[in-house]
C-alpha positions in Angstrom: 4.4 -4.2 28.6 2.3 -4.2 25.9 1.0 -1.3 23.3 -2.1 -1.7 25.0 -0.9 -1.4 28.1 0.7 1.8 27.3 -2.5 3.3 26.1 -4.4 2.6 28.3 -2.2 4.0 31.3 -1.4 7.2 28.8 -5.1 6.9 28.2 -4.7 7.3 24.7 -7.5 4.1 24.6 -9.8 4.9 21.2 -7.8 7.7 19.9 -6.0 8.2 16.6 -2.3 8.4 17.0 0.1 10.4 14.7 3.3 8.4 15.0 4.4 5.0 16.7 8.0 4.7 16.7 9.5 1.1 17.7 13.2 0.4 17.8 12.8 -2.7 20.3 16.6 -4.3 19.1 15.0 -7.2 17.6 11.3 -7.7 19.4 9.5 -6.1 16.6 9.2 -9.6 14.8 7.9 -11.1 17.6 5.5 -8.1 18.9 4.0 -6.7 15.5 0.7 -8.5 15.9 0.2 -6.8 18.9 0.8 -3.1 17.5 -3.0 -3.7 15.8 -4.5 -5.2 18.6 -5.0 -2.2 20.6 -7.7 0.8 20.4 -5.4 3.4 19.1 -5.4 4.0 15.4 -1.5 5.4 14.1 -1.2 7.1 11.4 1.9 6.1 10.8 4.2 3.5 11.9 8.4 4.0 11.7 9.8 0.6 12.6 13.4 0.1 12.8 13.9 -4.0 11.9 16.8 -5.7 12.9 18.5 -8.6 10.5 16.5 -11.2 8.3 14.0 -12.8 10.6 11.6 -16.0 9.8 8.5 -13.8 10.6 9.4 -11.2 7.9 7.3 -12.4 5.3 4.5 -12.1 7.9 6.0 -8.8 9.0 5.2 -7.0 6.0 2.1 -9.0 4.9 0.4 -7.6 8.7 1.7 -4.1 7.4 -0.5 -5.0 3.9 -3.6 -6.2 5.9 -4.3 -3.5 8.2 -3.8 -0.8 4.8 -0.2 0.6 5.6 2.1 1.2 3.1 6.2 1.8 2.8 6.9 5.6 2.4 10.2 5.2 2.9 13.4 2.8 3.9 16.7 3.3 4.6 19.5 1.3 6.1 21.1 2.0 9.1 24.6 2.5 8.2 25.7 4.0 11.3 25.4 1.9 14.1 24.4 -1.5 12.6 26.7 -1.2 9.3 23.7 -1.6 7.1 22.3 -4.9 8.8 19.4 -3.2 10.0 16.6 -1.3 8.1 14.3 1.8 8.9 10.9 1.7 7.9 8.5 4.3 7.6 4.6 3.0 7.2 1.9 4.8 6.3 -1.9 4.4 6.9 -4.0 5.3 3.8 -7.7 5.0 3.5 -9.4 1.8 2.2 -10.3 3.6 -1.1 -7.2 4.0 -2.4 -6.9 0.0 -2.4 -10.6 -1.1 -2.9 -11.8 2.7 -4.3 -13.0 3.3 -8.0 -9.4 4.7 -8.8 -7.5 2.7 -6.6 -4.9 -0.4 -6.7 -7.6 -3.3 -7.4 -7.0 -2.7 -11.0 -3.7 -3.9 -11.1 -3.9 -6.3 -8.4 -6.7 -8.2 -8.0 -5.1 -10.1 -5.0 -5.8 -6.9 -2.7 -9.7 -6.8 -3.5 -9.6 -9.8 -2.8 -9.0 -9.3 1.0 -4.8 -9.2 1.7 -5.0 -5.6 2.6 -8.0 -4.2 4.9 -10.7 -5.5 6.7 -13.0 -3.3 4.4 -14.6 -4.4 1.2 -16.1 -1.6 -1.1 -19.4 -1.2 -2.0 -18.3 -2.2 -5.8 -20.5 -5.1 -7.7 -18.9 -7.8 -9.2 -20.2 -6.2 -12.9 -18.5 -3.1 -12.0 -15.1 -5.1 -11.2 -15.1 -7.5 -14.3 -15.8 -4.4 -16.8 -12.9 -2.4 -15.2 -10.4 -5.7 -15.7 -11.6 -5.5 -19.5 -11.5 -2.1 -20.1 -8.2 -1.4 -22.3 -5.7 0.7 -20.9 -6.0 4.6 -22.1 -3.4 5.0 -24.8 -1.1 7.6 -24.3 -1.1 11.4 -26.4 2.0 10.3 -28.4 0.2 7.0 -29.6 -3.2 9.2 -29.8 -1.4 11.6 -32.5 0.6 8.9 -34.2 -2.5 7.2 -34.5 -4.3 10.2 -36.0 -1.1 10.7 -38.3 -1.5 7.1 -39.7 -5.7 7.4 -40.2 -4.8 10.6 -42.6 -1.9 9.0 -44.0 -4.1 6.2 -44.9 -7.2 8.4 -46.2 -4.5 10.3 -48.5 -3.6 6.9 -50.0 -6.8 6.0 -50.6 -8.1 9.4 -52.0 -4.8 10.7 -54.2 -6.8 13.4 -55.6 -8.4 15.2 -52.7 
């Protein structure tokens, strides 16, 4: 049975869901794909994983795509002696990857299109001006900088 499935006999079909818990003992990295393929939208995912899988790579890449990232991870020490792995995803809006503040800056590869469906609404001037733009200098380096400009006047004028 898929999620689908599920919603639609819950009839949950179209809404937006707080929090999808899967702990499937191992069919999470076959069955991830199909968590984004219904019509419910979760807010956030907690996925228990178990062991090193060839799809984990892809596991975590899907995560990327549909905007979702790791809040939080734990292993579970208890019952798997640390083998398997908690994982708490959450959704985030596309501005905060593709937005005039958010991640784009330091990673062009998500503006490009590995996270989100969504582009902004940003031109390509906008884009290359914020890659060129120098990075704010801190207050310490502000003030020394300031020190070293009177410093330098004082050399240059003894008599002032």
């Amino acid at each position: 049975m898929s999620i689908s499935d599920v919603a639609k006999d819950l009839g949950h079909e179209g809404l937006s869901v707080d929090i999808l818990l899967v702990d499937c003992n191992g069919c999470e990295w076959e069955s991830f794909h199909t968590w984004f393929e219904s019509r419910i939208s979760f807010k956030q995912i907690l996925v228990k994983v178990h062991g090193v899988h060839k799809n984990t790579l892809e596991f975590f890449k899907q995560f990327q795509r549909e905007g979702y990232v790791t809040f939080h991870k734990e292993p579970d020490i208890k019952f798997s002696e640390g083998k398997d792995t908690e994982y708490s995803f959450l959704k985030l809006d596309q501005s905060f990857f593709h937005g005039k503040w958010g991640l784009w800056k330091t990673d062009r590869r998500i503006y490009e299109g590995l996270i989100g469906s969504e582009k902004d609404e940003m031109g390509e001037e906008e884009i290359k001006k914020n890659e060129t733009r120098k990075p704010r200098k801190t207050r310490w380096e502000r003030k020394k900088l300031k020190r070293m400009k009177l410093e330098n006047q004082k050399n240059l004028n003894p008599g002032k």
